[in-house]
PAKEKOL-86793 format. One record per residue (C-alpha): x, y, z; residue in one letter; residue number from 1. Coordinates in nm, 3 decimals. Example, Ala and Ser with C-alpha at 12.3 -4.5 7.8 and 13.67 -1.06 7.14 Angstrom:
TORRO       px       py       pz  drenpa  vexba
TORRO    1.230   -0.450    0.780       A      1
TORRO    1.367   -0.106    0.714       S      2
This chain:
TORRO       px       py       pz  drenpa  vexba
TORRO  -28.909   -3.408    0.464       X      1
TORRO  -28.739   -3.758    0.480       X      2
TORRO  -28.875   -4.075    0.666       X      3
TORRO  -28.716   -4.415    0.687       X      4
TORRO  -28.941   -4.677    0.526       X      5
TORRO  -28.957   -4.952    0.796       X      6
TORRO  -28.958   -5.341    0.658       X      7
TORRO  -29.343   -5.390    0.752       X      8
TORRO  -29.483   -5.731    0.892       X      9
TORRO  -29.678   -5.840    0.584       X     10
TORRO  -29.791   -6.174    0.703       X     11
TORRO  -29.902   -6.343    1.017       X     12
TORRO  -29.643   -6.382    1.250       X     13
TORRO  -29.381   -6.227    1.044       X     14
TORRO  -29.075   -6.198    1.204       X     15
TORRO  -28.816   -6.143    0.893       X     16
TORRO  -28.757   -6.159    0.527       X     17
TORRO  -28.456   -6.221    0.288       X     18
TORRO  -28.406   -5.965    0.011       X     19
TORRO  -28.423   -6.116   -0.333       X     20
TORRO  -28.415   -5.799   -0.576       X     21
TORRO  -28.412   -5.437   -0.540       X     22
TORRO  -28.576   -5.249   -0.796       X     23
TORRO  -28.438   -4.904   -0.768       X     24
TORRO  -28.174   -4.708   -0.694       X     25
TORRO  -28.052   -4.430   -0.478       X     26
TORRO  -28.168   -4.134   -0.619       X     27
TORRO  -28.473   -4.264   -0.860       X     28
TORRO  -28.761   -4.108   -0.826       X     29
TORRO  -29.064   -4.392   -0.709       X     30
TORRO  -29.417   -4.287   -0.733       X     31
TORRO  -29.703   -4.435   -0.433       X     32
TORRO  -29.725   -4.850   -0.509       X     33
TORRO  -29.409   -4.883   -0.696       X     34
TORRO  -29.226   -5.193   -0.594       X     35
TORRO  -28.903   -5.100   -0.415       X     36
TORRO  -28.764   -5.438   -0.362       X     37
TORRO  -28.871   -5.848   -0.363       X     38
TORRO  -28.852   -5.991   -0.049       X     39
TORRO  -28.904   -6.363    0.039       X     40
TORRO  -29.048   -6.400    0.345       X     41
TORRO  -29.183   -6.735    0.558       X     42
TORRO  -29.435   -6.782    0.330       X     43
TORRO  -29.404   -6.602    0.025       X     44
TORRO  -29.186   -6.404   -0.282       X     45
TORRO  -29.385   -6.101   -0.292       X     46
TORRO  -29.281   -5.765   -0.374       X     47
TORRO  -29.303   -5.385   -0.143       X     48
TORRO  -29.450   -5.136   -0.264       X     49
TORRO  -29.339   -4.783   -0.162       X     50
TORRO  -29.588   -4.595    0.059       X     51
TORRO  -29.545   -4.239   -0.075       X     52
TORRO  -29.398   -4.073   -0.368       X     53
TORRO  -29.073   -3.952   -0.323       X     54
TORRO  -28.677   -3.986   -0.413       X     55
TORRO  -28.486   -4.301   -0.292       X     56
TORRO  -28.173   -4.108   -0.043       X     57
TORRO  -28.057   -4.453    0.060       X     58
TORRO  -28.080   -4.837    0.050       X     59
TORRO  -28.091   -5.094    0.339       X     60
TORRO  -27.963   -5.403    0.325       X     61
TORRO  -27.762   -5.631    0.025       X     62
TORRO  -27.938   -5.924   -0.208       X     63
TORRO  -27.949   -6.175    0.002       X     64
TORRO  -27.886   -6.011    0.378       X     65
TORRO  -28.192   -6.108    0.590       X     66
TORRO  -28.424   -5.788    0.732       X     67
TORRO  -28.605   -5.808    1.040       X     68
TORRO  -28.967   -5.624    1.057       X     69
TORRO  -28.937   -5.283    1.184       X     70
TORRO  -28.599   -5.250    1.037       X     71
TORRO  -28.510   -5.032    0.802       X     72
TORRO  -28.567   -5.088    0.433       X     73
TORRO  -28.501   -4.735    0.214       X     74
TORRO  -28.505   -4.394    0.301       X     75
TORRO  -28.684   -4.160    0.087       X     76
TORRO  -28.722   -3.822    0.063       X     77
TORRO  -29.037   -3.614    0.016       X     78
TORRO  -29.099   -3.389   -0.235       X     79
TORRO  -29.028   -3.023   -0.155       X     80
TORRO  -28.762   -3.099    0.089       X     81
TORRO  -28.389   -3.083   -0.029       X     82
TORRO  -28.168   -3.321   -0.051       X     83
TORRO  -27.965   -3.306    0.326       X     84
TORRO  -27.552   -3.241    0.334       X     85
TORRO  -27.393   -3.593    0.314       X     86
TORRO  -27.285   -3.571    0.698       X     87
TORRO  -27.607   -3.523    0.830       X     88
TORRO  -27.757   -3.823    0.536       X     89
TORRO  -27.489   -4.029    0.683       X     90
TORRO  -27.653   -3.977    1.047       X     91
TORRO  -27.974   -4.043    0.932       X     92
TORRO  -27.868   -4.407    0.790       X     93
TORRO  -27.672   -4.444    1.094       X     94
TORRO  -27.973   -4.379    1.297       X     95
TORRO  -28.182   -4.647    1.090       X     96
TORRO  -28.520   -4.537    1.297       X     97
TORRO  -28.421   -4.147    1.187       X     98
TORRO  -28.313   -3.847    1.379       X     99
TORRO  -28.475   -3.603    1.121       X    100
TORRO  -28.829   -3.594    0.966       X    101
TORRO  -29.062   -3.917    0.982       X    102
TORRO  -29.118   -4.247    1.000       X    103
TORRO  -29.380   -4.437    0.844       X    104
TORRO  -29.461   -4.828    0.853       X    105
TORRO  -29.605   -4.990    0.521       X    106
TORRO  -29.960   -5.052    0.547       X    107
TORRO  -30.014   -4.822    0.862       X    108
TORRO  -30.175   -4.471    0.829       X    109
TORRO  -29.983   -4.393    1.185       X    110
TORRO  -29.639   -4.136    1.108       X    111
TORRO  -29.389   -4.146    1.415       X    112
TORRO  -29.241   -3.806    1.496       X    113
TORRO  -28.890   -3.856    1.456       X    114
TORRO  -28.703   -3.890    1.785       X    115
TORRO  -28.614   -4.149    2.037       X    116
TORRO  -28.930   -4.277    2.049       X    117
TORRO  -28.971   -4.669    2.014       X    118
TORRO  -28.605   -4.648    2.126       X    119
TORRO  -28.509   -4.784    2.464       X    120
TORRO  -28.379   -4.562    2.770       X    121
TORRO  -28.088   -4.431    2.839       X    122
TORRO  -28.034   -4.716    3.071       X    123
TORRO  -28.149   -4.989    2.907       X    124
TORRO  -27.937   -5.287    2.774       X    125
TORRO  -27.782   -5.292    2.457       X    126
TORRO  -27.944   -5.607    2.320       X    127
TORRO  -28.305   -5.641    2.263       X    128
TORRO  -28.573   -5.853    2.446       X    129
TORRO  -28.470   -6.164    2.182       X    130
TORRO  -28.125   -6.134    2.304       X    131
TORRO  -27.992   -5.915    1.995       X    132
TORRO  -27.796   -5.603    2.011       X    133
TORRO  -27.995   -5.308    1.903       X    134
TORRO  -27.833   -5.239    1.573       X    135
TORRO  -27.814   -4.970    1.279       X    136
TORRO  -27.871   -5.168    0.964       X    137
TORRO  -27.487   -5.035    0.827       X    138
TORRO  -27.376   -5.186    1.121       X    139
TORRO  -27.467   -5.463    1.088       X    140
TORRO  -27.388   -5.527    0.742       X    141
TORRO  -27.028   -5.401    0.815       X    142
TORRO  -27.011   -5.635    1.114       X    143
TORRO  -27.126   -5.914    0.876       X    144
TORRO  -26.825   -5.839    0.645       X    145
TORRO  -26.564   -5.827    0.890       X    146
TORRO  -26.708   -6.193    1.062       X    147
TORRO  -26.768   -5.975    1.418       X    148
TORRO  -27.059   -6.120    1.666       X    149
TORRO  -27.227   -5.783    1.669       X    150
TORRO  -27.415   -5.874    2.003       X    151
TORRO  -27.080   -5.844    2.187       X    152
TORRO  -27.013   -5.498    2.095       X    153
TORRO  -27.123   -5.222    2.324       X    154
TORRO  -27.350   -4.959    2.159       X    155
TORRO  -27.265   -4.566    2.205       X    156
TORRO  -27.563   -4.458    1.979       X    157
TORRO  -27.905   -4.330    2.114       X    158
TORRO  -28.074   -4.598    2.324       X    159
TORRO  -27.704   -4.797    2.347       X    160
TORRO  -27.754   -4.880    1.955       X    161
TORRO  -27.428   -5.045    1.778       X    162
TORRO  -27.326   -4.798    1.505       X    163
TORRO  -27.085   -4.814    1.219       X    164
TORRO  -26.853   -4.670    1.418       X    165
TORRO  -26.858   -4.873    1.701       X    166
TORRO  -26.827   -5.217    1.487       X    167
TORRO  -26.525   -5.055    1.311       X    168
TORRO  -26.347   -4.916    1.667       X    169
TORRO  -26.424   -5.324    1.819       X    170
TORRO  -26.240   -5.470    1.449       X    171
TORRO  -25.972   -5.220    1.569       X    172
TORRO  -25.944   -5.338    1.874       X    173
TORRO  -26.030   -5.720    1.881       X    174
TORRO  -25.938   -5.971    1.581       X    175
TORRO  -26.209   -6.018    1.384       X    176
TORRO  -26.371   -6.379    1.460       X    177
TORRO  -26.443   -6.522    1.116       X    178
TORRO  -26.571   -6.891    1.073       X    179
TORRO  -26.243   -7.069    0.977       X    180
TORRO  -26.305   -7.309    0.646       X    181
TORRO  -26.016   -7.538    0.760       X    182
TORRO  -26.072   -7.870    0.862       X    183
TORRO  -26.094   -7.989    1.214       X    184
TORRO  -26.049   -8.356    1.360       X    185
TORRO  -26.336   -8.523    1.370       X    186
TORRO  -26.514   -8.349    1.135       X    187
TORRO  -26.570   -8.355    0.705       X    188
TORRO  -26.322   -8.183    0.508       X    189
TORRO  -26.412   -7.882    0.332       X    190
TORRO  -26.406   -8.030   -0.045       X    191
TORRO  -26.747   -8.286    0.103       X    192
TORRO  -27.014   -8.061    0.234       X    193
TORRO  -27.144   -7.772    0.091       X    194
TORRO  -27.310   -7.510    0.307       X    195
TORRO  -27.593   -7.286    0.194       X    196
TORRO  -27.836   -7.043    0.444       X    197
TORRO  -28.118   -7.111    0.546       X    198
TORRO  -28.360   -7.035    0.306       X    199
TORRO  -28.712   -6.852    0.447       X    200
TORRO  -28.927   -7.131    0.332       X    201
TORRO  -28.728   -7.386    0.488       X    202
TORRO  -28.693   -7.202    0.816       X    203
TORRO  -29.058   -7.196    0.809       X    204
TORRO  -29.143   -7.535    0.724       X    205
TORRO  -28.907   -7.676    1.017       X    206
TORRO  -29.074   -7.422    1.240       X    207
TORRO  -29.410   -7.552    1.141       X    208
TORRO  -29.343   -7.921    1.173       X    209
TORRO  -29.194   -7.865    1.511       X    210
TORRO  -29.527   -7.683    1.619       X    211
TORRO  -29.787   -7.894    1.447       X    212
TORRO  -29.589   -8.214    1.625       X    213
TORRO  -29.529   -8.014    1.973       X    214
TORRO  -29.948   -7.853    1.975       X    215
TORRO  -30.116   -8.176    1.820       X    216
TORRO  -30.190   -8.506    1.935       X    217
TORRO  -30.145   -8.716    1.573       X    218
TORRO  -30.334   -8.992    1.485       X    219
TORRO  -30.343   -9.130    1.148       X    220
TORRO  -30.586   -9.394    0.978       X    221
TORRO  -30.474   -9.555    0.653       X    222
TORRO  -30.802   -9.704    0.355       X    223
TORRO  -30.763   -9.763    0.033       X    224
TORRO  -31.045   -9.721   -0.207       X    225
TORRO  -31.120   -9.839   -0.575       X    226
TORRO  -31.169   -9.591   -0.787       X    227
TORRO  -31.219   -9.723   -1.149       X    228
TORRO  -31.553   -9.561   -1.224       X    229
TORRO  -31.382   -9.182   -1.132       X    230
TORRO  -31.049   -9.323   -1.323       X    231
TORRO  -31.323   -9.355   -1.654       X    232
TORRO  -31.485   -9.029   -1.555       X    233
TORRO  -31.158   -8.849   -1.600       X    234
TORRO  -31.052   -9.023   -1.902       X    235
TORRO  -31.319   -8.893   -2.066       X    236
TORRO  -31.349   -8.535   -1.911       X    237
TORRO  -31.014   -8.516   -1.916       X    238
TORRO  -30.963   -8.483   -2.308       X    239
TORRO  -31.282   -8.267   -2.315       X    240
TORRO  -31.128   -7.983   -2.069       X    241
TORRO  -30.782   -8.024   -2.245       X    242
TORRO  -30.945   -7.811   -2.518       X    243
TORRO  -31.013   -7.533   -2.304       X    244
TORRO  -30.667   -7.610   -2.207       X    245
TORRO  -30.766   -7.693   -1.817       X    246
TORRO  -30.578   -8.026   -1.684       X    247
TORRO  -30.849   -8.291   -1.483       X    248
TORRO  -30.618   -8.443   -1.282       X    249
TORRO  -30.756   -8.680   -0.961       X    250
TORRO  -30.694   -8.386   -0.692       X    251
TORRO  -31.023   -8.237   -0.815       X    252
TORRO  -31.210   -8.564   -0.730       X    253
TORRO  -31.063   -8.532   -0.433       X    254
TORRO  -31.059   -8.176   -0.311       X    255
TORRO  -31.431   -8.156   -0.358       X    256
TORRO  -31.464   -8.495   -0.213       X    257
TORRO  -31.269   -8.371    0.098       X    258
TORRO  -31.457   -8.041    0.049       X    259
TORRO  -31.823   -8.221    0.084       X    260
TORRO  -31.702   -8.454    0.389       X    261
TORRO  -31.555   -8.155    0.590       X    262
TORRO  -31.949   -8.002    0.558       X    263
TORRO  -32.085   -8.361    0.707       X    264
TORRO  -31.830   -8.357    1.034       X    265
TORRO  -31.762   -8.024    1.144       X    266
TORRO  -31.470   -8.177    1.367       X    267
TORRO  -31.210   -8.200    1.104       X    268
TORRO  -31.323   -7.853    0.995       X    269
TORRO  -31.239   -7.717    1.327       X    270
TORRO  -30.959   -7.566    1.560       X    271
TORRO  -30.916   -7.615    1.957       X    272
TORRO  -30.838   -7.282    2.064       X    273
TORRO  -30.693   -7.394    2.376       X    274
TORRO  -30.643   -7.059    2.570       X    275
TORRO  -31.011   -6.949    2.558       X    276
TORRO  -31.145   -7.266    2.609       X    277
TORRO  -31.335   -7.273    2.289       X    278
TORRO  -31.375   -7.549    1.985       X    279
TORRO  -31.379   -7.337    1.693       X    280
TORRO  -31.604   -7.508    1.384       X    281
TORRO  -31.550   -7.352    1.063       X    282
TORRO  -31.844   -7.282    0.834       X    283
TORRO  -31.634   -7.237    0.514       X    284
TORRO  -31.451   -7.559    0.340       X    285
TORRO  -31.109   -7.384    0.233       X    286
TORRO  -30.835   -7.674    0.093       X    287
TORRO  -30.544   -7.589    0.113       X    288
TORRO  -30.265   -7.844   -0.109       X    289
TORRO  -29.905   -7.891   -0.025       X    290
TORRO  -29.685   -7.813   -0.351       X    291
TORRO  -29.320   -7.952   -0.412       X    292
TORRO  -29.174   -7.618   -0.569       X    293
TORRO  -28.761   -7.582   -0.616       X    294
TORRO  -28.731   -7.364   -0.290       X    295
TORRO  -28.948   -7.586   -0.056       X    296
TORRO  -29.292   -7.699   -0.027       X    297
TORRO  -29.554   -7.441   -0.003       X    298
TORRO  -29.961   -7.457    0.113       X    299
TORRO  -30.168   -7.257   -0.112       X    300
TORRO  -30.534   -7.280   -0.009       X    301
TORRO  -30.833   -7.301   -0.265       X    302
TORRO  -31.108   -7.110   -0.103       X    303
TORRO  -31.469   -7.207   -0.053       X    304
TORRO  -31.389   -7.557   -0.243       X    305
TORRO  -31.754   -7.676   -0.154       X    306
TORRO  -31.940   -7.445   -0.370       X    307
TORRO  -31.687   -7.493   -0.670       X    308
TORRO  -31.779   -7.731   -0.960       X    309
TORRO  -31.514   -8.000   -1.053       X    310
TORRO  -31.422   -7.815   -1.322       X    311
TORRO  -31.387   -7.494   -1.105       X    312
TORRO  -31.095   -7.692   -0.913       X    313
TORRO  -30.909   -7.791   -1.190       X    314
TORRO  -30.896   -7.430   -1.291       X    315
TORRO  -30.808   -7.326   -0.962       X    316
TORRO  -30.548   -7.608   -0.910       X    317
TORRO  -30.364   -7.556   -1.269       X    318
TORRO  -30.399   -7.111   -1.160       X    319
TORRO  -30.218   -7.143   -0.801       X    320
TORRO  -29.996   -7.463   -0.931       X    321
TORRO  -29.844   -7.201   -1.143       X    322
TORRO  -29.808   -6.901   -0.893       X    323
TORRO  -29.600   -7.153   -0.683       X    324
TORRO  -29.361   -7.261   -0.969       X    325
TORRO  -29.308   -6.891   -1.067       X    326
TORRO  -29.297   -6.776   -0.708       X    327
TORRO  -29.590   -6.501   -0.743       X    328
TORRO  -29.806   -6.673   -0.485       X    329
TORRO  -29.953   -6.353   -0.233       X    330
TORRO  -30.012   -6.377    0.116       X    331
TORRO  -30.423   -6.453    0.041       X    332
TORRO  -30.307   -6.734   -0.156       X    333
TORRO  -30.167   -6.908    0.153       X    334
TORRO  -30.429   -6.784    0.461       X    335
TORRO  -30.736   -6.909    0.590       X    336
TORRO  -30.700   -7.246    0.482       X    337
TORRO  -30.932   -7.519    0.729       X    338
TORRO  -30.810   -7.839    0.577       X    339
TORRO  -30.481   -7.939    0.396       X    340
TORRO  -30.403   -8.221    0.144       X    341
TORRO  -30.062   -8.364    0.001       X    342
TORRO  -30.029   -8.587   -0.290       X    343
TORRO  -29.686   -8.730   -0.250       X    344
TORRO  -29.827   -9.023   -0.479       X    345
TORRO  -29.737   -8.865   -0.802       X    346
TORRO  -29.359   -8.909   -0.667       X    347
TORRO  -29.386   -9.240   -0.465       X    348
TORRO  -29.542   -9.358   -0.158       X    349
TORRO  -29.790   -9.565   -0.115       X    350
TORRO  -29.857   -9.470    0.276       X    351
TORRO  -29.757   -9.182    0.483       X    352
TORRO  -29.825   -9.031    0.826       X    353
TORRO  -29.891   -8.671    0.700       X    354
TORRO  -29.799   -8.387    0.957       X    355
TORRO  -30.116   -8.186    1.053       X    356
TORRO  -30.057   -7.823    0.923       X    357
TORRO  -30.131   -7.710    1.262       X    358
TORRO  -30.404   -7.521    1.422       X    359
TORRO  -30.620   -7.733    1.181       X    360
TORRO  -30.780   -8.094    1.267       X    361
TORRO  -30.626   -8.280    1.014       X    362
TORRO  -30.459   -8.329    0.677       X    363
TORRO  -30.536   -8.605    0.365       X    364
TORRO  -30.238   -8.796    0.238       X    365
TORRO  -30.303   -8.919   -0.082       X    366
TORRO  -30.087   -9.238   -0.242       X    367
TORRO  -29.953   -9.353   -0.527       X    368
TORRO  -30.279   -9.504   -0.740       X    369
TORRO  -30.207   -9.888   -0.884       X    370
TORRO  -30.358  -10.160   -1.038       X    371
TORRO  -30.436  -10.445   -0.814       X    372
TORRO  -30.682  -10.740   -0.791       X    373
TORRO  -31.020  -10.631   -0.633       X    374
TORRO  -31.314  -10.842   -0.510       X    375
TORRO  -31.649  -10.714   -0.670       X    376
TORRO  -31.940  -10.895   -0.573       X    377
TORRO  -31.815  -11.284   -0.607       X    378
TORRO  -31.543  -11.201   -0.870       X    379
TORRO  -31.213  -11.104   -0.824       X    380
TORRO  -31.113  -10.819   -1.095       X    381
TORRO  -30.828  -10.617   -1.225       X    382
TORRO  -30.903  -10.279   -1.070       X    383
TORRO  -30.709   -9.905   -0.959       X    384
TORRO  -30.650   -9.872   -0.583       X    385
TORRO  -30.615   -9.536   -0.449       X    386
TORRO  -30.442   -9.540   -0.109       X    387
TORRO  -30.528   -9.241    0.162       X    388
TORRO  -30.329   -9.190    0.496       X    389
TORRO  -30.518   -8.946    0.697       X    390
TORRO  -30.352   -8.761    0.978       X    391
TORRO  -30.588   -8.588    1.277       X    392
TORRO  -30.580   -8.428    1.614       X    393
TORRO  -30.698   -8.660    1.814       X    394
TORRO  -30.768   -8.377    2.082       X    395
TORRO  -30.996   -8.266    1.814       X    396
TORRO  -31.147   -8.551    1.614       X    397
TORRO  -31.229   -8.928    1.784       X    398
TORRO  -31.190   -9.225    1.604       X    399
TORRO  -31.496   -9.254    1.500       X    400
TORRO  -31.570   -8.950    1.371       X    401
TORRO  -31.232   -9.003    1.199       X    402
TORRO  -31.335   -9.337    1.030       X    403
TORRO  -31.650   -9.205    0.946       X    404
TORRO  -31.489   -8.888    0.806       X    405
TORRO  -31.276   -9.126    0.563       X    406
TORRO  -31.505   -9.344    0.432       X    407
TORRO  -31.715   -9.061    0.315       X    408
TORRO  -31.446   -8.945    0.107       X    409
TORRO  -31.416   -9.267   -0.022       X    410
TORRO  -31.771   -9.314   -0.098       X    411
TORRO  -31.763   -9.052   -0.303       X    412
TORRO  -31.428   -9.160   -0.513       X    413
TORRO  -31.578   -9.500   -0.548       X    414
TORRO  -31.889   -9.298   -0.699       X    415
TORRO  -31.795   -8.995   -0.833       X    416
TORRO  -32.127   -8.933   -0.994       X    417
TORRO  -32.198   -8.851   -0.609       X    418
TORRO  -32.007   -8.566   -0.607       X    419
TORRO  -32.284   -8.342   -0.763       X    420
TORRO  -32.560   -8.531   -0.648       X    421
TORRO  -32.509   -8.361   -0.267       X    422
């Protein structure tokens, strides 16, 4: 028996993934959970495991080609069943949902008999509801390779799919329309720009910013605190937890500051779910913290921050600071979070107007810490300034409840010794 293995949708709103690795070949033998390729998708680098055990009969899709979900990915065979004559393997690839045995979708106990089904009619349109021409995954790639617009060929396959054949008879027919490299007037020569895809990550962050600024009414408030006392804590923590080789940076301060203010006003822990007509106020204080990694910036949460000792966020910060540098951060890494924070300080910046990582209420910009002169009491003294920028939906969270929101975090920075006192 032989089933196409369809790309599944592994994340939230999944739409499509770029393949980064494959990690076997046609005719290895895979056994159930065995990763069959790396895929980066709009959130992570993760890895698919095969569903079955089986033989790989064919591969979908090149290192770097992008996969949409529900599209093919490899076709195995099931043990038992022989191996198919080429011609009828070749129709089976060229089918890409399968015109012999099963389908099965990664992560769903439901098989699809193998027919037309999930296939438009006879009379539908070639291209899909998005405007795409219904496809086989060979000819696509081909289509790709010979610089053809594959969603103005007309599909002969079963529910007007574009097949191998029919990209090949339209090259015949029609010069192929590639992108000329030349220079045009008006426009850079070719030796000063460089072009490079898209990659995932940054798809998703421009697709994210767009939202967050389209669905949310900003407003940001900007406070500087002094934080000497929790700059002498550290210092002295710091070279304590270095021998259990855990780094005390200020983020932990500062996560389970956040953490303990999100508990006081349930508004910044919240979500307007608009369509229902419901405020949504979140019980559970997760944090998530934007990272600067070489392919983009990334949002892994730390979960349940309030009931996690300072020492507990360090570990958890140093753990998921080094899943995003190697690119092994999982989809539960990055979900659920109710709260973000970015630390552009360590880089520059003093100020910022933080983009809300949308549905949530708001997100913490924290500064770049210097020493300035401070009045304490009747004296003015040398002393470490922390500035914060915080970012909310005003829909969600009124000014007050915004200013009071920020000066408890800073009430508990200025006196750290706070922080387990609550």
């Amino acid at each position: 028996m032989r089933y196409v293995f369809k790309f599944p949708d592994i994340g939230e709103g999944l739409e499509e993934g770029t393949i980064v690795e494959w990690h076997v070949e046609k005719g290895q033998t895979v056994k159930m959970g065995d990763s069959l390729v790396t895929m980066e998708t709009d959130k992570v680098v993760t890895a698919i495991p095969s569903p079955r055990d089986g033989v790989i009969a064919a591969k979908f899709g090149k290192v770097g080609e992008t996969i949409h979900v529900g599209a093919a990915l490899v076709e195995i065979e099931i043990e038992g069943v022989s191996i198919e004559e080429d011609a009828k393997k070749e129709a089976v690839e060229e089918e890409g949902a399968g015109v012999v045995g099963t389908l099965e979708v990664a992560g769903n106990s439901m098989v699809l008999s193998a027919s037309k089904e999930g296939l438009p009619s006879d009379d539908s349109s070639k291209t899909s509801k998005s405007g795409k021409a219904l496809a086989t995954p060979v000819a696509r790639a081909i289509a790709k390779d010979l610089g053809i617009d594959i969603n103005v060929i007309t599909g002969t396959g079963p529910g007007n799919r574009v097949t191998k054949e029919d990209v090949i008879n339209f090259g015949k027919e029609k010069p192929s329309k590639k992108v000329s490299s030349s220079p045009t007037p008006g426009n850079p020569s070719e030796k000063s720009v460089e072009i490079e895809p898209l990659s995932q990550i940054r798809k998703t962050i421009a697709k994210n910013m767009i939202q967050s600024k389209h669905n949310a009414a900003h407003m940001t408030v900007f406070e500087e605190v002094e934080i000497s006392t929790l700059d002498q804590i550290r210092k002295k923590y710091k070279e304590i937890f270095a021998k259990e080789d855990v780094k005390l940076t200020y983020l932990a301060f500062i996560i389970k500051a956040v953490a303990l203010s999100l508990k006081k006003y349930r508004a910044l822990n919240a979500e307007m779910d608009w369509d229902g007509g419901n405020m949504i106020y979140k019980k559970y204080y997760n944090i998530g913290i934007a990272i600067d990694t070489e392919k983009g910036l990334v949002v892994p949460v730390i979960k349940n921050a309030d009931k996690l000792s300072i020492k507990e966020i360090a570990v958890a910060i140093d753990n998921i600071s080094a899943k995003a540098r190697d690119g092994k951060l999982t989809m539960d890494d990055m979900k659920d979070g109710t709260f973000s924070i970015t630390s552009y300080g360590s880089i520059g910046g003093l100020f910022a107007v933080p983009v809300i990582n949308y549905p949530q209420a708001g997100i913490l910009g924290v500064g770049r810490i210097s020493k300035k002169p401070v009045v304490k009491g009747d004296d003015i003294v040398a002393g470490l300034v922390l500035p914060l920028s915080l970012s909310v939906d005003h829909r969600i969270a009124d000014g007050g409840e915004t200013a009071r929101f920020m000066n408890s975090i800073m009430d508990y920075l200025a006196d750290p010794v706070s922080l387990i006192m609550d």
